[in-house]
N, C-alpha and C positions, 0 to 999 in steps of 0.2 A: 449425501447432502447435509444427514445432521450434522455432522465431520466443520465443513466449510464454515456453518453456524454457528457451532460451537469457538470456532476460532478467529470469528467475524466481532463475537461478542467479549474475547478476550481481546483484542487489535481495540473494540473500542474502549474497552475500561482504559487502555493504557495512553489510549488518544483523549477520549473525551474529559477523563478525570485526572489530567495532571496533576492536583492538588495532591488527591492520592497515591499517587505513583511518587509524589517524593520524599513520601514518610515510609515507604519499602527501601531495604537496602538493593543496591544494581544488581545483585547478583539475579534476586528475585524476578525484576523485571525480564533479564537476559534468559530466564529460563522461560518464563512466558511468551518474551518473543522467537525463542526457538522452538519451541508449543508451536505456535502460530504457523512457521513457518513448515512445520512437518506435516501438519495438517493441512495447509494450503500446498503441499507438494504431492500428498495424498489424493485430493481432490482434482489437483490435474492430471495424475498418473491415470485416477479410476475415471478420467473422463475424455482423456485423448486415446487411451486403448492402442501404444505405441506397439510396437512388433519390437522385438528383442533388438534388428539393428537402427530404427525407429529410434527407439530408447537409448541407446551407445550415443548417437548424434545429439540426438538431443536436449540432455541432461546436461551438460558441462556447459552449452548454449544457456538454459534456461536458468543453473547455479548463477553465471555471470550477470546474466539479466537483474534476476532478484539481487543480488550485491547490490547491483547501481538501483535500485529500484528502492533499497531499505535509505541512502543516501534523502532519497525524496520524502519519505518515510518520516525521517528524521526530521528534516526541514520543516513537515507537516505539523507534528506535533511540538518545535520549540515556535511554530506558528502561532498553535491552539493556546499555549503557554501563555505565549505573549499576551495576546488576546486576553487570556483569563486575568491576565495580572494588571491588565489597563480596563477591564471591563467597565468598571463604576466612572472612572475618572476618563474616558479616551475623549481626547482630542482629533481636531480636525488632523494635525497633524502624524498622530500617531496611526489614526486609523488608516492616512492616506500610504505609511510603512506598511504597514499590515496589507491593503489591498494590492501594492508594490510587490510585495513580497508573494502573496496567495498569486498573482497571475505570475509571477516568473516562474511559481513549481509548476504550476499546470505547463506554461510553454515546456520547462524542462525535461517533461512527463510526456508531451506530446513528441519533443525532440529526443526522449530516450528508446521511443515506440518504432520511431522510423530508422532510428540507426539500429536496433536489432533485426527489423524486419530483414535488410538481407543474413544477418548470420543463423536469422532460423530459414530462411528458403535453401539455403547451400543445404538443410539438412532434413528438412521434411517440405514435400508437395504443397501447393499454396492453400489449397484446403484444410489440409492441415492447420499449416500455420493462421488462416484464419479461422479454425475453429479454440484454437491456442488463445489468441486475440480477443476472443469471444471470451473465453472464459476469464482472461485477466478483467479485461470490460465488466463485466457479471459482476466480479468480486469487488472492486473499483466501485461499481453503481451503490451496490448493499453495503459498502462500508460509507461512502460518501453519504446516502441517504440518512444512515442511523447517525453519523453526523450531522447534519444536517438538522436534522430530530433534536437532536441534545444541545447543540450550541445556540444559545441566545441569540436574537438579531441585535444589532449595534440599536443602545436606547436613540 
C-alpha cells in the first residue's frame, strides 16, 4: 500500500503543481509518470492475485485501458493548468470553459469505464472485474481527494 502512496504523491506533484512541472525538462516528467504508472500496475498485480492464465488475459486489457485512461490524464492536468493560470483574474466566462470542460472528462471517464467493462469480462469473472473497478475507484478517490485538498475554490 506504501507503493500506491508513494506514486499517488508523485501523480499529484505533477497534477497539483504545474507551475513546477514546467521549469523541469519532459523528459523528467516522462520518467515520473512511468514511476507512477509501474507502481500503480504493481498495486494491482499485488491486489487482484491473478493466476498465470488470469494474468495472459488480463494484462494487454488493462495496458490498453491505462493508454486511454492517461488521455484523460492529460485533459486533467491542462485542466488544472488552465485553472492555475486564470486563478486571480477568472471570469464568468472562463470559469463556465473550465466547469465545460471538468464535466466532459468526468462523462468521458465514466464512458471509458463501460466500454472496457465488457473487454475485461471476455477475460476475468465479474468479481473479478469488479474487484478490478474497485481498486481503479480507490485510486481515483485518493488522488481526487488530495486534489481536492490542494486546489483553491474559485474566489
Amino acid at each position: 500500500m506504501r507503493t500506491i502512496h508513494t506514486a499517488i504523491a508523485l501523480l499529484l506533484c505533477s497534477l497539483a503543481l504545474p507551475v513546477l512541472a514546467q521549469d523541469k525538462p519532459a523528459d523528467t516528467m516522462q520518467i515520473v509518470r512511468e514511476k507512477i504508472q509501474a507502481d500503480k500496475k504493481l498495486f494491482i498485480a499485488q491486489n487482484m492475485k491473478l493466476t498465470e492464465s488470469e494474468a495472459q488475459a488480463f494484462w494487454p486489457v488493462y495496458d490498453r485501458y491505462q493508454n486511454d485512461l492517461v488521455k484523460l490524464t492529460d485533459r486533467t492536468i491542462k485542466l488544472i493548468e488552465n485553472y492555475a493560470k486564470n486563478y486571480e483574474a477568472l471570469t464568468d466566462e472562463t470559469a463556465q470553459k473550465l466547469l465545460d470542460e471538468f464535466l466532459a472528462i468526468e462523462g468521458d471517464r465514466l464512458k471509458l469505464r463501460e466500454s472496457y467493462r465488457p473487454q475485461f469480462m471476455k477475460v476475468l469473472a465479474a468479481k473479478r472485474v469488479a474487484r478490478y473497478y474497485q481498486l481503479e475507484n480507490k485510486i481515483h478517490a485518493v488522488v481526487s481527494y488530495d486534489l481536492a485538498r490542494k486546489i483553491p475554490l474559485v474566489k
